[in-house]
Backbone as a ProteinNet text record, in pm:
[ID]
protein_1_A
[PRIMARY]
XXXXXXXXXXXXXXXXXXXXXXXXXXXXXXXXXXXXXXXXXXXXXXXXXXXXXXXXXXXXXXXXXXXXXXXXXXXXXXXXXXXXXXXXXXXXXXXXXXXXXXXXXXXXXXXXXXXXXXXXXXX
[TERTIARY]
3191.4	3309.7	3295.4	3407.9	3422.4	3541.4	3520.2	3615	3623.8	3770.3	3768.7	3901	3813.5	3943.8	3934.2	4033	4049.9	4099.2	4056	4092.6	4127.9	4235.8	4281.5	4228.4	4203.9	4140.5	4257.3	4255.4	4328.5	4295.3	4428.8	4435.1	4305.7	4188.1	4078.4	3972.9	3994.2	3945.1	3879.5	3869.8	3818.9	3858.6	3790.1	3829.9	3886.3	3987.6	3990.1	4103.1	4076	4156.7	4137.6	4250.2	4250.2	4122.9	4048.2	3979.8	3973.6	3892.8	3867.5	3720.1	3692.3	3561.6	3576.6	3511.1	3504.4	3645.1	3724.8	3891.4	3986.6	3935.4	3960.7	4022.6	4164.3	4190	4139.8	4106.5	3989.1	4068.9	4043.8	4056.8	3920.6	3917.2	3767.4	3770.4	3663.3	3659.3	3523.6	3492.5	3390.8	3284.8	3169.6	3111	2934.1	2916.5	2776.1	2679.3	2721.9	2593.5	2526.2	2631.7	2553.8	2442.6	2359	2288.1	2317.9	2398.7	2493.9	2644.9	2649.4	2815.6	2804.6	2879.2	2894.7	3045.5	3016.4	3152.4	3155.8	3286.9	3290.8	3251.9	3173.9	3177.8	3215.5	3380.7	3473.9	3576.1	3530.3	3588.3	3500.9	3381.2	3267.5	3303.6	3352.3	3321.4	3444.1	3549.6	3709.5	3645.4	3566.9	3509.9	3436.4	3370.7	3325.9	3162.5	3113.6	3022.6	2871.8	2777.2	2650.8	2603	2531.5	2420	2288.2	2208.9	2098.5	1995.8	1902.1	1795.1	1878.1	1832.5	1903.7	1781.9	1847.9	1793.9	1914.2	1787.2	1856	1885.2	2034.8	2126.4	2124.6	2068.5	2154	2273.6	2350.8	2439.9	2492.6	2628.8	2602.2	2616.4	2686.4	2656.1	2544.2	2418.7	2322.2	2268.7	2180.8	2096.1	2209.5	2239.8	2284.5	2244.9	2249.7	2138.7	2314.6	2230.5	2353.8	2262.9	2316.6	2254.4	2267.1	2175.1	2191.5	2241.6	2329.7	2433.4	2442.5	2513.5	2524.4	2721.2	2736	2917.1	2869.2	2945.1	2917.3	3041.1	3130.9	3218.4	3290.8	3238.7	3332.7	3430.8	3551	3645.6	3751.6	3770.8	3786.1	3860.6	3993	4059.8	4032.3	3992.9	3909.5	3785.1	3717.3	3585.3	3512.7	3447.7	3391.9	3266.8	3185.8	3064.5	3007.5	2897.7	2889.9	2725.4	2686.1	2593.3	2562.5	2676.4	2602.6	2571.8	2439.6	2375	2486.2	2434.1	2555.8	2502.2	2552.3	2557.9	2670.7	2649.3	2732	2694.8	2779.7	2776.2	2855.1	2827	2913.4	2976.2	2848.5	2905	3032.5	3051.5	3142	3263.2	3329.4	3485.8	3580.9	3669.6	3797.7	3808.1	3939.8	3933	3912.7	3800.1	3774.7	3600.1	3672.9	3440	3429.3	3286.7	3211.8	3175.9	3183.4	3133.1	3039.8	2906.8	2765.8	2711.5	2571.1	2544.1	2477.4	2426.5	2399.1	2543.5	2653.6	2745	2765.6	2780.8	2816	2683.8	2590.4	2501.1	2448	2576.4	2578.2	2699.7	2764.6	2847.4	2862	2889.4	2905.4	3053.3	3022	3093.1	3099.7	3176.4	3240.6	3350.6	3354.8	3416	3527.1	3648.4	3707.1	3802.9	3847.4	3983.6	4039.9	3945.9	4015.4	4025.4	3981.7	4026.3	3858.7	3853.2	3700.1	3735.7	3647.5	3669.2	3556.6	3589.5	3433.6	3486.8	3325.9	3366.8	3223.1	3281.5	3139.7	3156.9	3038.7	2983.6	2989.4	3048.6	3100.7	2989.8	2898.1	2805.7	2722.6
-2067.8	-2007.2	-1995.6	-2006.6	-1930.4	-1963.8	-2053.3	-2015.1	-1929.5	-1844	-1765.5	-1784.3	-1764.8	-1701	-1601.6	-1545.1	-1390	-1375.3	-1317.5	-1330.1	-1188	-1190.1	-1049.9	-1009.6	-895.7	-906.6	-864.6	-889.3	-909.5	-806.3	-761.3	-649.7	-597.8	-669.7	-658.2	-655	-643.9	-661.2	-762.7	-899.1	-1028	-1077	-1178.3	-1238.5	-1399.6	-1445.1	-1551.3	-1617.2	-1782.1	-1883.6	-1975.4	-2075.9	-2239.6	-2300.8	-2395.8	-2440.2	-2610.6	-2667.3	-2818.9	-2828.8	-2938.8	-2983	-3143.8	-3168.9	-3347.1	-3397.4	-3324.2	-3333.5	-3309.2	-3241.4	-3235.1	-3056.5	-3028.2	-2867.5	-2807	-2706.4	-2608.1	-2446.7	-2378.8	-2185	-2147.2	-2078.4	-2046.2	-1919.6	-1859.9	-1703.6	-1645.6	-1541.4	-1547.6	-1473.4	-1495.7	-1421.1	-1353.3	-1287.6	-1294.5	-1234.8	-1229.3	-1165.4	-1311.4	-1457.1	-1535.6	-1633	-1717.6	-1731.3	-1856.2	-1952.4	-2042.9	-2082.6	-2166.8	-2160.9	-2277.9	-2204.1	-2233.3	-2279.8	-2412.3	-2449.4	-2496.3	-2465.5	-2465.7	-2626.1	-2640.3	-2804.2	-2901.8	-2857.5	-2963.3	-2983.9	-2864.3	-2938	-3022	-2985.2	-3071.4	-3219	-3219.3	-3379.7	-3388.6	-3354.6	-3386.9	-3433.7	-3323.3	-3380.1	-3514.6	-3561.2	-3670.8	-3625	-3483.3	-3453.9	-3463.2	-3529.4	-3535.3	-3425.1	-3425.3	-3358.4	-3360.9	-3305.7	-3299.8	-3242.1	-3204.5	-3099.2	-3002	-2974.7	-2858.3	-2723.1	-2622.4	-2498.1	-2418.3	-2303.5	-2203.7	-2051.3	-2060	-1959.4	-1823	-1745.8	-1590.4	-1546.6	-1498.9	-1470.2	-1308.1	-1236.3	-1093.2	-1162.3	-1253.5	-1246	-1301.7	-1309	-1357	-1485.8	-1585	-1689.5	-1846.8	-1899	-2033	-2132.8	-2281.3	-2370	-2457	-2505.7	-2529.4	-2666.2	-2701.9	-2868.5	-2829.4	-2846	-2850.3	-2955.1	-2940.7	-3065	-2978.7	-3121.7	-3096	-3167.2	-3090.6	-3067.8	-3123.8	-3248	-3348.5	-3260.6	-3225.5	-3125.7	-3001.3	-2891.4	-2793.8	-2731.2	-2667.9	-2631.6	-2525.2	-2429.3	-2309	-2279.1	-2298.5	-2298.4	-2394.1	-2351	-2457.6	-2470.4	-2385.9	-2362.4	-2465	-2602.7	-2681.4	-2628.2	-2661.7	-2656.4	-2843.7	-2888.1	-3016.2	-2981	-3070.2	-3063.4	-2916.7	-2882.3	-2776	-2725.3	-2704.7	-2657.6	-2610.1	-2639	-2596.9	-2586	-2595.7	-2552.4	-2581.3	-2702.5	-2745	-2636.9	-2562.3	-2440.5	-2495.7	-2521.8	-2561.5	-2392.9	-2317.9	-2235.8	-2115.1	-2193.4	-2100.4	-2151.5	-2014	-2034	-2024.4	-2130.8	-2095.5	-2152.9	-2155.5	-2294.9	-2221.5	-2132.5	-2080.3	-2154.4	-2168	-2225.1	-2084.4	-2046.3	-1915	-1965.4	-1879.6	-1974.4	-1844.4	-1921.3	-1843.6	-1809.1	-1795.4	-1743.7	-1922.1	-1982.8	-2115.7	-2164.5	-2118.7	-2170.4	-2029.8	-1936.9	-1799.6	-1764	-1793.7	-1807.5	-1867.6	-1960.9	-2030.1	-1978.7	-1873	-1782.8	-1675.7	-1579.1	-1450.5	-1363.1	-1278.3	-1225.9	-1101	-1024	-860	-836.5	-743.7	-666.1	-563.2	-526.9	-425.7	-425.7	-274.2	-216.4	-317.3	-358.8	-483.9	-624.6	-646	-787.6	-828.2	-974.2	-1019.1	-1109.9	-1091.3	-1213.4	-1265.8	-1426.7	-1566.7	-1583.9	-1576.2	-1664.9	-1751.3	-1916.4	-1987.6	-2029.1	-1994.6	-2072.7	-2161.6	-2220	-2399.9	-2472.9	-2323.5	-2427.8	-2497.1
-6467	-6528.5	-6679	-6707.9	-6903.5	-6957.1	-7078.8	-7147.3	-7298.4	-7272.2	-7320.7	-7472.3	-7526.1	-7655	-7737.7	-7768.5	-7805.4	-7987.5	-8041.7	-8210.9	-8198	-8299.9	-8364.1	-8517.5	-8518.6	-8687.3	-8753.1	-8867.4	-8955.6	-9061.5	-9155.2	-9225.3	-9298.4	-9327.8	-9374.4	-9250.9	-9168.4	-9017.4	-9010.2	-9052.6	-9030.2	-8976.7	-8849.3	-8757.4	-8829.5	-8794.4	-8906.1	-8805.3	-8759.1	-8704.2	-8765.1	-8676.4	-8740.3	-8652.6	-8651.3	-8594.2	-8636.2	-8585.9	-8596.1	-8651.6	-8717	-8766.5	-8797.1	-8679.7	-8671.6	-8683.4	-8602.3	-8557.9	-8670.8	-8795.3	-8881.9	-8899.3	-8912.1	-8885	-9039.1	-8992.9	-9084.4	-9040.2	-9150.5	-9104	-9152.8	-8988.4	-9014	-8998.5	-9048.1	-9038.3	-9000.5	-8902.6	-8784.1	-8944.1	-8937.2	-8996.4	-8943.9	-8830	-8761.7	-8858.8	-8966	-9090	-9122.9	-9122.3	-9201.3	-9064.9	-9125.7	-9029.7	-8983.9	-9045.3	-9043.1	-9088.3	-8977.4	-9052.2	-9218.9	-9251.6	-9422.7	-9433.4	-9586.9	-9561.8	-9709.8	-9737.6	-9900.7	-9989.9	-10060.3	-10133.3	-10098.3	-10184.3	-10188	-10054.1	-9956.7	-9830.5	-9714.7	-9742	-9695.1	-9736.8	-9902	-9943.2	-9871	-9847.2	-9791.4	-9648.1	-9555.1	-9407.4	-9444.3	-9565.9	-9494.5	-9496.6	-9492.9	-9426.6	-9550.6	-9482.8	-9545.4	-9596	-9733.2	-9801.3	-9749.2	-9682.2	-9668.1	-9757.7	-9692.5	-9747.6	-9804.3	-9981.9	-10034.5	-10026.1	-9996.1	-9943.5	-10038.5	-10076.1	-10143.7	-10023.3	-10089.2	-9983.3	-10067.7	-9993.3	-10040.4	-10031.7	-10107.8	-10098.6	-10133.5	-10113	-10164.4	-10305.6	-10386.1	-10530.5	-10575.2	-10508.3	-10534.5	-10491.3	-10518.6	-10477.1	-10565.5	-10438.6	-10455.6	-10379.2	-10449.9	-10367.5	-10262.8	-10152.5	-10057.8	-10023.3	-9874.3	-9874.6	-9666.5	-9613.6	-9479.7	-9438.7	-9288	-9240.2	-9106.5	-9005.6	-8906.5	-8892.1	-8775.1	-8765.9	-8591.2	-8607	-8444	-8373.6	-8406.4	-8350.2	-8375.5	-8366.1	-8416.6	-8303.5	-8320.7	-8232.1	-8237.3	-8199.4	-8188.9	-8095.4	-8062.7	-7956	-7846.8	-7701.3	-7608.1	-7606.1	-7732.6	-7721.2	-7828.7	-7765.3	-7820.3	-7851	-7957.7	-8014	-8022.3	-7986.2	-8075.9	-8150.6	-8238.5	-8322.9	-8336.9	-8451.4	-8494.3	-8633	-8648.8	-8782.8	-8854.1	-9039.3	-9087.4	-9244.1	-9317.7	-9478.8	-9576.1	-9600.3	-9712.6	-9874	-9854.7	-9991.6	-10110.5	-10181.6	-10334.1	-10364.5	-10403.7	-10462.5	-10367.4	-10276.8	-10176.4	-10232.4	-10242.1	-10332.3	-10188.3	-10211.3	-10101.6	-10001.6	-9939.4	-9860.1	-9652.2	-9676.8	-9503.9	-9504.4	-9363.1	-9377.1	-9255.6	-9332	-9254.3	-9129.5	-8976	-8872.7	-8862.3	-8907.3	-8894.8	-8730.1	-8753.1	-8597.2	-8526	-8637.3	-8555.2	-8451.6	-8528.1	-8359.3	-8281.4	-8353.3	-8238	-8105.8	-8184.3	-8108.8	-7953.8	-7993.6	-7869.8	-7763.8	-7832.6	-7744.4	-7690.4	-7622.7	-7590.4	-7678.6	-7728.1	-7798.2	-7787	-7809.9	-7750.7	-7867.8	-7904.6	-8028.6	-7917.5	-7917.7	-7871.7	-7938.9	-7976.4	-8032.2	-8160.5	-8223.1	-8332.3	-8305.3	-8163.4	-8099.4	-8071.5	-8074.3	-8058.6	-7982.6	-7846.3	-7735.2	-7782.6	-7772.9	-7743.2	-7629.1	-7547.3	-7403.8	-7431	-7385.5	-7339.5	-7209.3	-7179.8	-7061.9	-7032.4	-6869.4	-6882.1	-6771.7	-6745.9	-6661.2	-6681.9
[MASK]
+++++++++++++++++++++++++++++++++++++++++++++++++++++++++++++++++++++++++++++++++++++++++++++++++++++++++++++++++++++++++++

């Protein structure tokens, strides 16, 4: 089977919900250009969440250095993620964390009429 949840885009057509990160509520906003989900600095230090290996991120305003991390839970309606790759970004302004393709990746996704279904797989 599948579970499914459905996003509406929003006046800029971005897919954008509340979600969880290590039970912690977050607004996240879908982004399948980035190659991970990204999450601003100072809400990383608010999660709690480790600095790793710093790796330099492209960005459209250019090259910023970020810190790799892992998210023991991310959550998205009923749709659990656990350990998933991630990117502690300093230079990311604003309080949405990007949900890159390291978690979409692990979902099925469909674009229609403005609305974006995730379904995962529960087998």
């Amino acid at each position: 089977g599948y579970i499914e949840v459905q996003l509406a885009g929003n006046r800029q057509g971005h897919f954008v919900s509340t979600g969880q990160i290590n039970g912690r509520t977050v607004e996240l906003m879908i982004d399948t250009g980035a190659t991970d989900v990204a999450i601003p600095g100072e809400m990383a230090d608010s999660l709690g969440l480790k600095r790793g290996l710093p790796v330099t991120v492209s960005t459209a305003n250019g090259n910023s250095q970020g810190f790799r991390t892992t998210l023991d839970r991310l959550q998205l309606g009923d749709i659990v993620l656990s350990n998933v790759r991630a990117l502690v970004a300093p230079g990311l302004e604003g309080e949405q964390v990007l949900l890159g393709m390291s978690a979409m990746k692990q979902l099925e996704f469909t674009q229609r009429g403005g609305n974006l279904l995730l379904r995962q797989s529960t087998k």
